[in-house]
Every structure is written in structure tokens, then in C-alpha cells.
C-alpha positions as CSV (number, residue, x, y, z in Angstrom):
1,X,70.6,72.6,19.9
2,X,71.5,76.1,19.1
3,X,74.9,76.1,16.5
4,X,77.3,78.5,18.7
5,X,78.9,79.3,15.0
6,X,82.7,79.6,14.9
7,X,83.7,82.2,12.4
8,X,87.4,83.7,11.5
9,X,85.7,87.1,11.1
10,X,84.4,86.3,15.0
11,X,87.2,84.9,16.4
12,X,89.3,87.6,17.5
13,X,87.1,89.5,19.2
14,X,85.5,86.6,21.8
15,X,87.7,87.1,24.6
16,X,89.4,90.3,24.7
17,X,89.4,94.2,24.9
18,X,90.7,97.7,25.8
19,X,91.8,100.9,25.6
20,X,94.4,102.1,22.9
21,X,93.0,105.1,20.7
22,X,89.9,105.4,22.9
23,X,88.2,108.1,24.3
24,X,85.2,109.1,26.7
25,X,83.0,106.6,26.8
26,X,80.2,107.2,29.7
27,X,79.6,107.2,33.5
28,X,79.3,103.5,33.7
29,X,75.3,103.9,34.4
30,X,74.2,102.5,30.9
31,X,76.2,99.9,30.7
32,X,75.8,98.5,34.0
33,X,72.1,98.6,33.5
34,X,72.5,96.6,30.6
35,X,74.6,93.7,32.5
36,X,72.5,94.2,35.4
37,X,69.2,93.6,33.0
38,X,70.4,91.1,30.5
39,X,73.2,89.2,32.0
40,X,72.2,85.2,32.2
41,X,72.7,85.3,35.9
42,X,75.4,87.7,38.1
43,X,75.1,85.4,41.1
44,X,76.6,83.3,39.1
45,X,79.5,85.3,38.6
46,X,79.6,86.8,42.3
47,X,79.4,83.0,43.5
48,X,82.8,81.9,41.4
49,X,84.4,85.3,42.5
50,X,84.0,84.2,45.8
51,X,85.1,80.5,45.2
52,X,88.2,81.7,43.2
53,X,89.6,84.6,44.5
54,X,92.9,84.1,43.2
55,X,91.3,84.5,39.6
56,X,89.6,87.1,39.9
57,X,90.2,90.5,38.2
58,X,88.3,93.1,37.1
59,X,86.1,95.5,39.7
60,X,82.5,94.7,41.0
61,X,81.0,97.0,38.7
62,X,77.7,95.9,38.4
63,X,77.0,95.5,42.1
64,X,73.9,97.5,43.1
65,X,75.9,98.0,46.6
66,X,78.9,100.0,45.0
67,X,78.6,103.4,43.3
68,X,77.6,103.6,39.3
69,X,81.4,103.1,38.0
70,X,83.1,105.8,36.3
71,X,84.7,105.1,32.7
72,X,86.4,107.4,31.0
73,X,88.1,105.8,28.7
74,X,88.1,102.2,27.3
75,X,90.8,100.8,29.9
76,X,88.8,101.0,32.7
77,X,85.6,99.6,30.2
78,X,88.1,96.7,30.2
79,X,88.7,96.0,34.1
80,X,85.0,96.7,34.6
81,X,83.6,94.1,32.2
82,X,86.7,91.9,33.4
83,X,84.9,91.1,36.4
84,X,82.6,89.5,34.8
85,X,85.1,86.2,34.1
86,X,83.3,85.2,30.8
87,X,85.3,84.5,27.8
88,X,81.9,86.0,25.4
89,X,82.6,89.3,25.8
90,X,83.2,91.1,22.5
91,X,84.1,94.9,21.8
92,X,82.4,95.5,18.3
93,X,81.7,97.3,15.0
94,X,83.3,99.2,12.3
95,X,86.2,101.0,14.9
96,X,87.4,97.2,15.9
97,X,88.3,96.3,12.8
98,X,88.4,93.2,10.8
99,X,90.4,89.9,11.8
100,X,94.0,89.7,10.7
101,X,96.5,87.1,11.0
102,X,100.1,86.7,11.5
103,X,99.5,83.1,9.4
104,X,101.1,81.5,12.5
105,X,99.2,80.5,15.7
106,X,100.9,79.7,19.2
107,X,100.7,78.0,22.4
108,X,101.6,77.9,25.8
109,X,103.5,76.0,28.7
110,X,102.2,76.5,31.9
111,X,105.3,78.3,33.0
112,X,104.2,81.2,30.4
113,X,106.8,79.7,27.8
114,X,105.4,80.2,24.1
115,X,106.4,78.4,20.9
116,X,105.3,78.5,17.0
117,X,102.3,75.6,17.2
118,X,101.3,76.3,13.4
119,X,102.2,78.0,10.6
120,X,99.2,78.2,8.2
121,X,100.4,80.7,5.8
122,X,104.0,80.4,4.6
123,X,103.9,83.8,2.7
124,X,106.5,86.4,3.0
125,X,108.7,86.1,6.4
126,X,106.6,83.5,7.4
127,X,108.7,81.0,5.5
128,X,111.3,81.9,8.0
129,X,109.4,80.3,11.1
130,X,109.4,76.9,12.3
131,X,106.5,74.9,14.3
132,X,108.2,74.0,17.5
133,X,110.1,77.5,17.9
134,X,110.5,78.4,21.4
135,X,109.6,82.4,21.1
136,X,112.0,84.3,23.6
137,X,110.9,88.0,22.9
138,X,107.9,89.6,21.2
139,X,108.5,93.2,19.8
140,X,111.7,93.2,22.4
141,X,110.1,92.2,25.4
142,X,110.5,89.0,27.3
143,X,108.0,86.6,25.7
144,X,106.6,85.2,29.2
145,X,106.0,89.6,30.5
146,X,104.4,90.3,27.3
147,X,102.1,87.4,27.8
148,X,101.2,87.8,31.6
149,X,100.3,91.4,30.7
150,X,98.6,90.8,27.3
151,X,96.5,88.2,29.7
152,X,95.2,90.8,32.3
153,X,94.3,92.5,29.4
154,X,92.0,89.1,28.3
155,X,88.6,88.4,29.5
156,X,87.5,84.5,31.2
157,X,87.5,83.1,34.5
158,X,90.5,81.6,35.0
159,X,94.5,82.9,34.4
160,X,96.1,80.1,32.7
161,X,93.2,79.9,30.2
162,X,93.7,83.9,29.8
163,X,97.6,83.0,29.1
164,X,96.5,80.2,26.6
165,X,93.8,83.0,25.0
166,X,96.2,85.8,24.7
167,X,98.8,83.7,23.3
168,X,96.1,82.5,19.9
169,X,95.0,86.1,19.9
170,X,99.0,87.2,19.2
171,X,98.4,85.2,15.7
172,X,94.7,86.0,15.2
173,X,92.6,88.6,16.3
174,X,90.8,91.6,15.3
175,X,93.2,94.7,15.0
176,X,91.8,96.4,18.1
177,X,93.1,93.1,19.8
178,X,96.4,93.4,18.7
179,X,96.6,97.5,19.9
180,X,95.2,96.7,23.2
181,X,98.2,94.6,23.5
182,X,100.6,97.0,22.3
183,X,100.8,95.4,18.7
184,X,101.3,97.3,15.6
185,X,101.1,96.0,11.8
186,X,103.6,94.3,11.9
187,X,105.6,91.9,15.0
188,X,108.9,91.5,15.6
189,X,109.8,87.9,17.4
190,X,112.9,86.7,19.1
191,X,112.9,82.7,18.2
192,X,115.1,80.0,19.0
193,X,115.2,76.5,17.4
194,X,115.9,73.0,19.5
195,X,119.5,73.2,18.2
196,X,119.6,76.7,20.3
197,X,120.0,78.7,17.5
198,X,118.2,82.1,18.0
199,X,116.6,84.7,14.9
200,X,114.4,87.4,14.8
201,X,111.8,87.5,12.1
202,X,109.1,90.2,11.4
203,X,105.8,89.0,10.4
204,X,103.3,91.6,9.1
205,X,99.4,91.0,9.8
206,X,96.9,90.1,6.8
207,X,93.3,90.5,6.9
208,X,91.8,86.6,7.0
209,X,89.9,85.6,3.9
210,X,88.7,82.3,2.7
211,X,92.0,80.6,1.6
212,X,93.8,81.6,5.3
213,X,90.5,80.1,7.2
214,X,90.6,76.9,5.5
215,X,94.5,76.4,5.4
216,X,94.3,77.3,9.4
217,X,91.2,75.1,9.8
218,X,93.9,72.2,8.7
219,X,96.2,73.3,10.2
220,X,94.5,73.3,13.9
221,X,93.1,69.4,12.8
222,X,96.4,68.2,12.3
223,X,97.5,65.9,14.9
224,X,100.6,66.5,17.3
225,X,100.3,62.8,18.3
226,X,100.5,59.4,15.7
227,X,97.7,58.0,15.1
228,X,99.4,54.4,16.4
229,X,102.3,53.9,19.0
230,X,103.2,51.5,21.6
231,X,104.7,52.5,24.8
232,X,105.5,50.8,28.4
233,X,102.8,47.8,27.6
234,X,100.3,50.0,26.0
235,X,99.1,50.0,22.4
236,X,97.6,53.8,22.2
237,X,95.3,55.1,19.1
238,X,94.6,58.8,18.9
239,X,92.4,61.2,17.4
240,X,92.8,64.6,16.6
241,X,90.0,67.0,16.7
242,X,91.2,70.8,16.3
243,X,88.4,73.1,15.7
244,X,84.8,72.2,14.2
245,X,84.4,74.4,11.4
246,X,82.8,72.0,9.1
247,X,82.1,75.4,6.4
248,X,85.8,74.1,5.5
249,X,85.4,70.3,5.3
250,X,85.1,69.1,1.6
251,X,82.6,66.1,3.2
252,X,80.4,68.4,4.4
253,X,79.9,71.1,1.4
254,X,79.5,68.5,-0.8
255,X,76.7,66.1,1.2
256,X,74.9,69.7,2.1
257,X,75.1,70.7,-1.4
258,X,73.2,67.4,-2.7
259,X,70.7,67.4,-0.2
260,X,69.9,71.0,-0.8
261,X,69.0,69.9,-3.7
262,X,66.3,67.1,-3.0
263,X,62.7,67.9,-3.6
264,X,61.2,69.5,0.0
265,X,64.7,70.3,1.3
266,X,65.5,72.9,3.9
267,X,68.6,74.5,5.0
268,X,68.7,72.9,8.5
269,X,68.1,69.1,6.3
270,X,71.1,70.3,4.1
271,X,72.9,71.2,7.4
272,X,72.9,67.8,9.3
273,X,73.6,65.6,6.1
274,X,76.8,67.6,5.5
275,X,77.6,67.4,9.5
276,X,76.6,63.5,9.3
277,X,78.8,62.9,6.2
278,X,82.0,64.9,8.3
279,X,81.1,62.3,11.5
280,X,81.2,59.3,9.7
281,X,84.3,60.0,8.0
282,X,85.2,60.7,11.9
283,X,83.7,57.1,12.6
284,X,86.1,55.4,10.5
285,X,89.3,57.3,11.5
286,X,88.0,56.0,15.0
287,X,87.7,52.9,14.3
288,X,90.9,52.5,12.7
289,X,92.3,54.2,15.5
290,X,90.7,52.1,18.9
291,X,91.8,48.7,16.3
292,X,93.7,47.0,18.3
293,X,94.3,49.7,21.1
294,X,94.1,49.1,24.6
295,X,93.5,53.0,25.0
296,X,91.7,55.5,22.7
297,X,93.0,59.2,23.3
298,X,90.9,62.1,21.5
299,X,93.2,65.0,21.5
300,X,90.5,68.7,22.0
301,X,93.8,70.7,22.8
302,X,93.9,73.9,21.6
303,X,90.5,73.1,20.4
304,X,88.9,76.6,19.3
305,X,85.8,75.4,19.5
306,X,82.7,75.9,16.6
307,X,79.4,74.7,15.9
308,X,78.4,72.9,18.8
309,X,75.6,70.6,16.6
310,X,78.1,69.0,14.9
311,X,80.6,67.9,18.3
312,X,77.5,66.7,20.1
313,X,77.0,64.2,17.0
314,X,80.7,63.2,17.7
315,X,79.9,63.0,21.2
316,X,76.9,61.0,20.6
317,X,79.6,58.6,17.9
318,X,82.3,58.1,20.1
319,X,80.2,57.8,23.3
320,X,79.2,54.6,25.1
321,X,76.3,56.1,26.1
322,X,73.7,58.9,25.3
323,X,75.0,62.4,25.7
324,X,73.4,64.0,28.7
325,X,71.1,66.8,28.6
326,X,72.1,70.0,28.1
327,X,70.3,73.1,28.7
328,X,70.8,77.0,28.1
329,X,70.5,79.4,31.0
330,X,68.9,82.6,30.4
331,X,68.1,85.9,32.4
332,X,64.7,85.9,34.1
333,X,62.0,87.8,33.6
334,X,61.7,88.6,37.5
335,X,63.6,89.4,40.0
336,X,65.9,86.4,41.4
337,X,65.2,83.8,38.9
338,X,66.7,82.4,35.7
339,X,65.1,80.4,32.7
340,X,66.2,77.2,31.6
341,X,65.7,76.0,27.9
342,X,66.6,72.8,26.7
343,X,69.1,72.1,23.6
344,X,67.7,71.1,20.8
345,X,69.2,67.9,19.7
346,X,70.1,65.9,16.3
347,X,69.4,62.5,15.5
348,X,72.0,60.3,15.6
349,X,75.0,59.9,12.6
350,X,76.0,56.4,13.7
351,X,78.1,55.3,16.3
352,X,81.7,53.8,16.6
353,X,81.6,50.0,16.6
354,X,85.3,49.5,18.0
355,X,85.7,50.2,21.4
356,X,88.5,51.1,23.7
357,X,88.7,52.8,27.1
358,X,88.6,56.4,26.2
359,X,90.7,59.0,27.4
360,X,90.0,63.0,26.7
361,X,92.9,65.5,26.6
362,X,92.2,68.8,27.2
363,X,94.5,71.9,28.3
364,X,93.6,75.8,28.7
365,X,93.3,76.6,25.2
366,X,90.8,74.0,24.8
367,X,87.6,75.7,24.7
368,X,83.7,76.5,24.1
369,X,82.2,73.4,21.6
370,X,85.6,71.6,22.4
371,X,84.8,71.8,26.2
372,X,81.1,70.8,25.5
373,X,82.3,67.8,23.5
374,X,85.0,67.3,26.9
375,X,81.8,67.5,29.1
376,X,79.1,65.3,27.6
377,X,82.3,62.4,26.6
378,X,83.0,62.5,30.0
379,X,79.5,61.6,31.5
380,X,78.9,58.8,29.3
381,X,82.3,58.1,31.3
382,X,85.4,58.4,29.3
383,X,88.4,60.0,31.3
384,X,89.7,63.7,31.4
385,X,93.8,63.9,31.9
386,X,94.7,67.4,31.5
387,X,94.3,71.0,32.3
388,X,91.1,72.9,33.2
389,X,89.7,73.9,29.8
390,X,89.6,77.8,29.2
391,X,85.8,77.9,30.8
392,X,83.7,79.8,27.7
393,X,80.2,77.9,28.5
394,X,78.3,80.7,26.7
395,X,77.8,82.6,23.6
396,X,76.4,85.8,21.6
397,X,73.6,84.4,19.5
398,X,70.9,84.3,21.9
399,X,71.1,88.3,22.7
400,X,69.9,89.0,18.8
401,X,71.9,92.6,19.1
402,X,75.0,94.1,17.6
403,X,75.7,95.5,20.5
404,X,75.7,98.4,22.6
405,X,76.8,101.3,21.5
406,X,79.1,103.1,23.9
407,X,78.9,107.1,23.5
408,X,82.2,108.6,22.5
409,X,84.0,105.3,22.0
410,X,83.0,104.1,18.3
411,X,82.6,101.0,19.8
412,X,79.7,98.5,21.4
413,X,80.0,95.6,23.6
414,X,78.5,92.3,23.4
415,X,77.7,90.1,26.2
416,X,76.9,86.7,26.4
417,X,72.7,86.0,26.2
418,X,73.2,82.8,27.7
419,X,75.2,80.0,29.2
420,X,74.6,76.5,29.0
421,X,74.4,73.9,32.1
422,X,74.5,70.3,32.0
423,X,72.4,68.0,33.6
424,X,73.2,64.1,33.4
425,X,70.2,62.9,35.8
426,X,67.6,64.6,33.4
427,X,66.3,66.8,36.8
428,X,66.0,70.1,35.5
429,X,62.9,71.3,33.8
430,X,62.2,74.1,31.2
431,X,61.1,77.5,32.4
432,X,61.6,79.9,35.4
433,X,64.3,79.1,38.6
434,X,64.7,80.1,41.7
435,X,68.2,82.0,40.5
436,X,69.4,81.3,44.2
437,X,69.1,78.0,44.3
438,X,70.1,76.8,40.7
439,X,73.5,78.5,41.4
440,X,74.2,76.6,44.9
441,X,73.1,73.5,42.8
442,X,76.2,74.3,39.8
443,X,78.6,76.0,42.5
444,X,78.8,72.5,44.4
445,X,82.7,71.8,45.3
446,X,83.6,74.6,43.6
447,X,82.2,73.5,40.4
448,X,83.1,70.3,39.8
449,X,81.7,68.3,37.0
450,X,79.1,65.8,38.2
451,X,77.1,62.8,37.4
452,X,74.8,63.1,40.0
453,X,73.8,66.6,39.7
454,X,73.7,69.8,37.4
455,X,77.2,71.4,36.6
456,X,77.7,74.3,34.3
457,X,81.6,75.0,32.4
458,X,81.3,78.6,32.9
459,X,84.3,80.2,34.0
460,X,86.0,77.7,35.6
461,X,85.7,75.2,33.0
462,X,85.8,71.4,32.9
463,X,87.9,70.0,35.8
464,X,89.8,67.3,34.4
465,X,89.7,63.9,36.4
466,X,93.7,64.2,36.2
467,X,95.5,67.1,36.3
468,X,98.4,67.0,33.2
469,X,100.5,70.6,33.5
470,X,101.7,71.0,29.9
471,X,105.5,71.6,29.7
472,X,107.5,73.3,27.0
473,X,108.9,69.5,26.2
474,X,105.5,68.9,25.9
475,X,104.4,71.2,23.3
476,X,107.6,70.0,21.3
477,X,106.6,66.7,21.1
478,X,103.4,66.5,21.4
479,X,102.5,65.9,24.9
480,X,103.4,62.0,24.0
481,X,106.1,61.2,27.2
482,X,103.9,63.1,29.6
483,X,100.6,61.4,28.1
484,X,102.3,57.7,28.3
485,X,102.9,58.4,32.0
486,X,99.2,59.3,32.6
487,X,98.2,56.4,31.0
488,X,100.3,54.0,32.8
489,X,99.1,55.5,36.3
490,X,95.9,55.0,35.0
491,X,96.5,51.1,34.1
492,X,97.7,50.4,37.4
493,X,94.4,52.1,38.4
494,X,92.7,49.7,36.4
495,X,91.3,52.4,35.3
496,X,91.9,51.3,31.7
């Protein structure tokens, strides 16, 4: 399985782009050859801009029915590769910049409120800011208008995972980013505390080095839920899984480091024994946690994803049975059809060996290896309760390029090489596809996740089995009163 690898320096620049500071760019003609050429499949797009109109934005610009676009500057390079709906969409090179942080990140209600989720680096006014500050006005203007603009501005398939997007890219993202969204150096926010009591702070943006990535690797793993509680009947254990970015787990440069050192050792050896020495430290946290539990709940909110090799081990941990295959979709080399590649997969780490009915919670911002993770859990049949995850089934590494350049701009743009589809009956076969027919097979009631037939997370993500809205009482306290509703409903179900 290819590592989709999650880097701080990368980060900032998945999802969005646009126009500040830019100037001609082109007629629209060489980049829409590229999509139109390289693009893993454009009927799939067409077919989910058909199935969900109301997401949608963006123009048709790669349509060979509509007139080469015209862009002349870098907004309307924005709303053309919009339409697209794909999170893995990056505007690079030296004119983007490099990724900054506020050392705070933030999330999202549903109703487009926003609070302080983590505060990672307490330098300067940060020391000022408080996890579980409702943020009322961001450089003056309403906190919920600044995000519904900053997410039209914000590439993926669906709106509330744009709102979710736009809100992490506020705390972290590459300084083109931050001007596309009317940001400066520095921010000025509006916040109020849960006594009411209501500040304004100004944070200043740092460039990211080693120390901020690690502390805000932590900081995403630490949990919003105990570990233990009881509630209506119901003995719950959770687990928190925030990013996997093992480059900053101690476990994992350590066991790499020895066995890089054994006689006849390669890289990829080195690799798995540091990602198996991070799962079965995972293992046991599990097994403490489903001790005595009549529900197991793995927390992937406001997962940001990471090397996929290491959450399919997880998967394969925590799962009752094996992960399902998972294959990468490719452009064809003719007309009308796609390629299909299977994942390369790792040998097992070990497996849990105390069992409880699992539950998965996901929300918008939970997204790329998080969702995989979602996806393959949920075949082997735990449950989904939550929102639609943010729908970024792809990634860059496939395409081998930096880019391409855009005359007059200073910029390129990066497109995903390749999206990944899922197939839990084992039906799908390496090598060319009818293009036509593979997408009727995914696009099945509008996308839903299946265990009967192929399913892809592109776009519209993974459709939760129930639907959890998250509420601003919800992102103060965890999600736990909303969660111990589910859960009941779910017990009555027998479902647990």
C-alpha cells in the first residue's frame, strides 16, 4: 500500500486556493488539457455533480462541450479547478510560501459556529487563548460569514467538510492560504469563554518547524472523551486517534532506528517495525479500553489523516475481520477506461484480544487516512455514528510532478494522480476498466458505502450508518451527551 505521507510542510496547501496578488495566468487551454489527460476519471466527477447538486461549485471547465475557459487571474483558476470537488488539489512552489501556524487549531458546529479546539503553542498571545473558546469575530467579521466565504474559497465535494477544512486551514496553512482568505500576518479574534466573558487577542503566524509539528501532532491525539465512563446502563471505553504521523511517535523512531540497524536491513523493514511498535502500543490502550466495556468508541474526528500503511495496520488490529481490499484508480491509457491497481498491503502487527461492539465517530473534518481507517473498520462491521467525513479518497504521490507551471502566475497546480476504491467482495481485478461502467458500479445510491459491491470515498465521503450533527455543546464537551444518546438508540437496536 502506497504511504499517502502527511507532512506539516504539505498540509496547508491540500485543499485550498486563489487569487490575492495574482496576475495573468492563461486561456484555460493548458490546464484543461492537463485535467482532461491526467485526471483519474472526470466521469467520476460529472457523475457526483449530477447526484449532488446542492454541492456543487466551481464551473464545468473541463467539459469538451463548453468553450476552452478564460482565466485571467488566479480567482477564476480557483472556481474552475473547484468543480472538480477533490480535496487534493494543491497550488504550489516557491510564490505559495511555506506553512505557518497560528499554534491554535479550530473546529466547527454544523451551524458554522467555531471554537479554539487546541492550542499547541502557548508562545506570545497565545497564552491568552483558551481550548473551548467560542470565536465570535475573526479580523472583525462575523466568525460564521468569514467562514462560509473562506469555504467557497476551499476545494472538496461537499460544504460542511469545506466549512470544517477552512476552519483548520485558519490555524495552519501555507501563507498563500491565509491571503486567499483575506488573512494577513497576523489575526485578530473576537472570543468568548463559557462564563460569557468576551476578548480579543491577536495572534501572529510562525513558520512550522519540528518542535510546532510534534507538540500539534499531541495535541490533535489527545482525547476530547475519557478513556472510561458509565452512562444510562452503558459502560463506554474510548480511543482517541488524531492524526497518524508516526515521524513524531517516540515508539516508532526508536524500533525504526534499531532495525535499521540489523544486518540486510532496508528502509521499508525499518518502516513497518517502527509502525508495528506504534500499533501495539495502540493494542494495549485498546485493550484496556474495551476491559469491561459494553461499547468500544474510536474517536477519528478531526482526524487529519497521514500515512495510510500505518491506519490499515490499526484497522487490521482493531478489526474483527480482514480489512477489505483496496485499490487505486488511475487514468487510462485509452479513451473511456480507467486502471485499477491494487494496495500493497503489510503483514499483520497483532490484533486486539478484548472485544467489544465497536462504534466509529467521524465528523467533516475527519478525513483522507482517517476516512480509510472509517471505511475498512466499518466493513469488517463496526458502526459509523456521525457526520459524512470530508471525502479526500486521493492523493499527489502517484502523479510524480511538482506541478504545473502556470504562465504569469508564479504558481503550479497539483492534481490528484489517483483515487482509491474499495472493494469488500474481492471482484475487481487489476488493469484496464470500462471507465463507464466502473463509475455506475461506485455511484450506486448516491455513493453509499457497501458490502456487496465496490464504493469509492471520493467527494462525498464515508456515509455514516447514523447521522450525529455536531453542536457547539458538543465541541465543548466532547461530543459525550450527544454520543451517550446514539449509543442508547443503538442498544435498543440491539445493535450493541
Amino acid at each position: 500500500m502506497q504511504g499517502k505521507i502527511w507532512t506539516i510542510a504539505a498540509l496547508g496547501a491540500l485543499a485550498v486556493l486563489g487569487g490575492a496578488h495574482a496576475t495573468m495566468v492563461d486561456d484555460g487551454s493548458q490546464l484543461r488539457a492537463q485535467v482532461t489527460r491526467s485526471y483519474p476519471s472526470l466521469r467520476y466527477v460529472e457523475r457526483y455533480r449530477r447526484d449532488f447538486p446542492d454541492e456543487v461549485q466551481g464551473q464545468d471547465f473541463w467539459s469538451a462541450g463548453h468553450a476552452a475557459p478564460v482565466l485571467p487571474d488566479a480567482d477564476a483558476l480557483t472556481r474552475a479547478l473547484a468543480a472538480l470537488q477533490d480535496q487534493h488539489v494543491a497550488l504550489v512552489g516557491a510564490k505559495a510560501g511555506k506553512t505557518e501556524t497560528l499554534g491554535v487549531l479550530f473546529r466547527t458546529a454544523s451551524d458554522g459556529s467555531v471554537i479554539v479546539w487546541r492550542v499547541f503553542d502557548t508562545a506570545a498571545g497565545n497564552a491568552q487563548v483558551a481550548e473551548g473558546n467560542q470565536v465570535l469575530t475573526i479580523d472583525g467579521q462575523d466568525a460564521r460569514a468569514w467562514l462560509q466565504r473562506a469555504a467557497t474559497l476551499t476545494f472538496g465535494g461537499q460544504r460542511r467538510g469545506r466549512y470544517a477544512e477552512a476552519a483548520t486551514e485558519l490555524g495552519l496553512a501555507t501563507p498563500v492560504v491565509h491571503r486567499v482568505a483575506g488573512l494577513g500576518d497576523a489575526v485578530a479574534l473576537r472570543l468568548q469563554d463559557a462564563s460569557k466573558q468576551v476578548k480579543t487577542v491577536t495572534l501572529h503566524y510562525k513558520l512550522v518547524d519540528a518542535e510546532l509539528a510534534k507538540s500539534m501532532t499531541a495535541a490533535i491525539n489527545r482525547a476530547d472523551l475519557p478513556q472510561h465512563f458509565t452512562a444510562a446502563g452503558l459502560r463506554i471505553g474510548t480511543l482517541r486517534m488524531g492524526a497518524f504521523a508516526p515521524q513524531y511517535d517516540d515508539a516508532f523512531v526508536a524500533a525504526a532506528d534499531a532495525a535499521s540497524k540489523q544486518p540486510g536491513a532496508s528502509d521499508d523493514t525499518a518502516m513497518l517495525a517502527g509502525y508495528c511498535a506504534v500499533v501495539r502500543n495502540v493494542i494495549r490502550e485498546a485493550d484496556t479500553a474495551a476491559r469491561d466495556a459494553d461499547v468500544l468508541v474510536l474517536d477519528l474526528r478531526g482526524n487529519l489523516g497521514g500515512f495510510d500503511r500505518q491506519a490499515w495496520l490499526l484497522a487490521d488490529a482493531l478489526g474483527t475481520k480482514p480489512s477489505l481490499a483496496t485499490l487505486d484508480l488511475f487514468a487510462g491509457t485509452k479513451a473511456g477506461t480507467v486502471q485499477l491497481a491494487k494496495e500493497h498491503t503489510d503483514p499483520s502487527c497483532g490484533h486486539v484480544t478484548t472485544h467489544a461492539p465497536l462504534v466509529v465517530l467521524t465528523d467533516a473534518g475527519t478525513r483522507s487516512a482517517g476516512e480509510f481507517m472509517a471505511s475498512w473498520l466499518w466493513a469488517s462491521g463496526a458502526t459509523v455514528v456521525g457526520e459524512r467525513t470530508v471525502g479526500a479518497g486521493g492523493g499527489f504521490e502517484f502523479n510524480g510532478k511538482p506541478g504545473t507551471p502556470l504562465p504569469g502566475s508564479g504558481y503550479a497546480v497539483r492534481l490528484s494522480g489517483n483515487f482509491s476504491v474499495f472493494d469488500p467482495t474481492g471482484t475487481l481485478t487489476e488493469g484496464d476498466h470500462a471507465e463507464g461502467t466502473l463509475i455506475d458500479m461506485l455511484a450506486q445510491d448516491q455513493f453509499a458505502p457497501s458490502r456487496t459491491h465496490p464504493f469509492a470515498i471520493q467527494s462525498v465521503g464515508l456515509r455514516p450508518d447514523f447521522a450525529l450533527i455536531t453542536t457547539l455543546a458538543d465541541l465543548r464537551d466532547g461530543g459525550q451527551g450527544s454520543l451517550v444518546k446514539v449509543l442508547v438508540q443503538l442498544k435498543a437496536k440491539r445493535l450493541l
